[in-house]
ROVO-562809 format. One line per 2 residues: number of its first residue (from 1); for each residue x, y, z of C-alpha. Coordinates in steps of 0.02 Angstrom, whole numbers. Layout:
REM residues N
NUM> X,Y,Z  ...
This chain:
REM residues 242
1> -3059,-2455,-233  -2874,-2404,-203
3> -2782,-2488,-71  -2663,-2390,54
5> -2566,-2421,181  -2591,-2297,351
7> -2444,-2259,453  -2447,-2142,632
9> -2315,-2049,685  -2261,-2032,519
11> -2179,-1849,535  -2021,-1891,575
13> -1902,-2073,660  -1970,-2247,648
15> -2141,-2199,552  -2055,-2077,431
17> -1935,-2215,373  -2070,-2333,374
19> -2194,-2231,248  -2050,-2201,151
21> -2000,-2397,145  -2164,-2444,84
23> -2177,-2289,-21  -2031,-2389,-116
25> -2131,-2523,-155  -2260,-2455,-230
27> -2381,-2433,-108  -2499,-2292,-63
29> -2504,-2206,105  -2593,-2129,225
31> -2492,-2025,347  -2531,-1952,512
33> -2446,-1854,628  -2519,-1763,793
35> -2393,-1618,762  -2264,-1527,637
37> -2367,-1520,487  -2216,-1454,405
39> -2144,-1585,430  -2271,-1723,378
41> -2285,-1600,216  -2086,-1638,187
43> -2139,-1825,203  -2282,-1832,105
45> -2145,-1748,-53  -2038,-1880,-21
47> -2171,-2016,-43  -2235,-1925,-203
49> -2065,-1932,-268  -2119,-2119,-279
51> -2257,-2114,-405  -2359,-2154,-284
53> -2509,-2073,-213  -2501,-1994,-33
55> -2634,-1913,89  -2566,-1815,238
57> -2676,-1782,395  -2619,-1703,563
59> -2734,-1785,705  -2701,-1853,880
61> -2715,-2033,860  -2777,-2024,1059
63> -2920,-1951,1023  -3050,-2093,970
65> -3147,-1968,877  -3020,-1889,763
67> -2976,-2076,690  -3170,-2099,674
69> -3169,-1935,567  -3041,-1983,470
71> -3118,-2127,415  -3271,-2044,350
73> -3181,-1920,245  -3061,-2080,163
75> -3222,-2148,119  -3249,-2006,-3
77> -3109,-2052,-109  -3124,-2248,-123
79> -2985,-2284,-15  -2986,-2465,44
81> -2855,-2469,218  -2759,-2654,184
83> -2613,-2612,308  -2599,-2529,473
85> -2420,-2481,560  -2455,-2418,754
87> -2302,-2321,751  -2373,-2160,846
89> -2273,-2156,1024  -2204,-2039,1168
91> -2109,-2031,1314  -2099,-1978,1498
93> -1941,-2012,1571  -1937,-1970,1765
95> -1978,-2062,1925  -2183,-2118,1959
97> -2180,-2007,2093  -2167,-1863,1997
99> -2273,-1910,1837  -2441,-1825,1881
101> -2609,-1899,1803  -2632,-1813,1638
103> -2452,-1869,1609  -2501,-2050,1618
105> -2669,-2055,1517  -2568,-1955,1383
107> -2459,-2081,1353  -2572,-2228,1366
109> -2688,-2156,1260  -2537,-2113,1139
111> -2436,-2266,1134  -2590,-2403,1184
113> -2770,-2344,1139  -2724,-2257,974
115> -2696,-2437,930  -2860,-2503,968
117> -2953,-2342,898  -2852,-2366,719
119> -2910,-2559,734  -3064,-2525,766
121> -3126,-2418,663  -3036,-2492,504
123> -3053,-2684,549  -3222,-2706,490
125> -3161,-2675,317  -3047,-2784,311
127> -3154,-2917,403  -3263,-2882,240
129> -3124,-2942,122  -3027,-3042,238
131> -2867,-2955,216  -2749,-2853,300
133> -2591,-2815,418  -2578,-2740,550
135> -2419,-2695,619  -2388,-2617,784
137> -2233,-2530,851  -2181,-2576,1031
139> -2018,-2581,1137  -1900,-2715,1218
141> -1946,-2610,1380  -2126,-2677,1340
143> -2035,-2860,1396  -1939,-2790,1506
145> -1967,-2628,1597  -1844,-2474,1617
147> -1817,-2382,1768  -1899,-2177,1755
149> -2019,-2261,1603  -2142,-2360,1694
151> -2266,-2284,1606  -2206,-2298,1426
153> -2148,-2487,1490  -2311,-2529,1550
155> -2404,-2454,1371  -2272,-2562,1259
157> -2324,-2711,1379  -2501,-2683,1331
159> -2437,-2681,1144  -2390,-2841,1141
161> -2529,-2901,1240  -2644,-2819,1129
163> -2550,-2896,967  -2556,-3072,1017
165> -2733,-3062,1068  -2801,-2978,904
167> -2703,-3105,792  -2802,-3240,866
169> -2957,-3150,868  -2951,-3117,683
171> -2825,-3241,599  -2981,-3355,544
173> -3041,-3182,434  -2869,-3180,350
175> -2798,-3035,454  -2616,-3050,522
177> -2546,-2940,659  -2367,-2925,731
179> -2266,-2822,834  -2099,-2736,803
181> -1993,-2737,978  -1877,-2623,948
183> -1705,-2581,1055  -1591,-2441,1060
185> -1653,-2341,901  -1551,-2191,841
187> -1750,-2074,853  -1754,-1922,924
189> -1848,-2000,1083  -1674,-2027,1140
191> -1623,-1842,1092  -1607,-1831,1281
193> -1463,-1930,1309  -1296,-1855,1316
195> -1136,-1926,1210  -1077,-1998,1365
197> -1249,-2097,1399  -1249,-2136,1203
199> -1086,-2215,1220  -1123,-2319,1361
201> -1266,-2379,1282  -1211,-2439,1164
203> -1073,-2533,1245  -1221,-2625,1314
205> -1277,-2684,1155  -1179,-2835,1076
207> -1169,-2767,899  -1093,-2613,968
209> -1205,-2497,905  -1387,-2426,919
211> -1488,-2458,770  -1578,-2348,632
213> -1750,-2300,585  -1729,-2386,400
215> -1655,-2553,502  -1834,-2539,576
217> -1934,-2487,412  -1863,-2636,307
219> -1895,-2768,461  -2103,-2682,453
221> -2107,-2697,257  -2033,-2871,271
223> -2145,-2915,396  -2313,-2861,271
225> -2225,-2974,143  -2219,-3120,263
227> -2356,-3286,217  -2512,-3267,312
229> -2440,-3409,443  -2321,-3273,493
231> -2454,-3173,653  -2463,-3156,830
233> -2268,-3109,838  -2180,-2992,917
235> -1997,-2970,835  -1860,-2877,911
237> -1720,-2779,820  -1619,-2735,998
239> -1430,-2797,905  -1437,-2929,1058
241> -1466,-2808,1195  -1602,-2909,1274
């Protein structure tokens, strides 16, 4: 059995950089992306490029069923699943009043429940051999809210409520899971902001600058490399902002 390591939202930003940062080391991945199969096909070259073995599969992560599937059809090729990185996120940006109901459930289901589905259907098998990470991408507005993103603030708030509660469910089986808080990241989630807005922001943020998708990658790869002490933590990378 061949161990990989599964990464969502791995097209393109945070979970790009992060496939490719574990690509580095050797291991072999698993990468999903809802959308732009072109440009999870670009990815899945780059990890090649590593010696490393790759499987690319374009699937909405919200959709319980899909993940389920997924599953099955990994089984076929011996695939053991030793590390899990929630990356898979969107955004709404605009006041409550305005965000209509399909709006919300898309981006819980997106940004929260993909997160349980992934754990749940892969957890067992690492209950079985009582190992694994899991790591799980969330926000400093998950701490502390943003104005026009109550919705993504309130699914990054269930992200780390959901990480701290899993690592004590399963730390006695040998699992560890963390969360990765990030700040002001240079994605194009923030493709919306104008120079102007840029600018400000980042004379917000003590270091002066926002920060980048490999800053990101090497904190998750660091993070799988951490003793098995090291769960139940949510880091942020925010260069001070919060």
């Amino acid at each position: 059995m061949y161990n990989y390591t599964l990464v969502t939202g791995a097209s393109r930003g945070i979970g790009k950089a992060i496939a490719l940062e574990f690509a580095s080391h050797g291991h072999n991945l698993i990468i999903l992306s809802s959308k732009s199969p072109s440009e999870l096909d670009i990815v899945k070259s780059e990890i090649l490029s590593y010696n490393v073995d790759c499987k690319s599969y374009t699937i909405d992560v919200s959709d319980y069923f899909q993940i389920e599937t997924l599953k099955n059809s990994l089984s076929a090729f011996d695939i053991n699943i030793d590390c899990i990185v929630n990356n898979a996120g969107i955004s709404y940006f605009g006041l409550i009043q305005d965000m209509n109901i399909d709006d919300w459930h898309k981006i819980i289901d997106t940004n929260l429940s993909s997160a349980f589905y992934t754990t749940k259907v892969f957890l067992d098998d690492m209950i079985k051999k009582r190992n694994g990470c899991i790591i799980n991408i969330s926000s400093v507005f998950g701490n502390i809210g943003a104005s026009c993103e109550v919705a993504y603030s309130a699914s990054k708030g269930g992200i780390n409520s959901f990480t701290k509660a899993l690592a004590k469910e399963v730390a006695p089986s040998g699992i560890r899971v963390n969360a990765i808080s990030c700040g002001a990241i240079h994605t194009s989630m923030n493709g919306r902001l104008s120079s102007d807005e840029i600018s400000d922001l980042e004379n917000e943020i003590p270091i002066g600058r926002m920060g980048t998708c490999t800053e990101v990658a090497k904190l998750a790869y660091s993070i799988y490399c951490m003793n098995e002490y090291m769960t139940g933590q949510v880091i942020s990378i925010d260069g001070g902002w919060t």
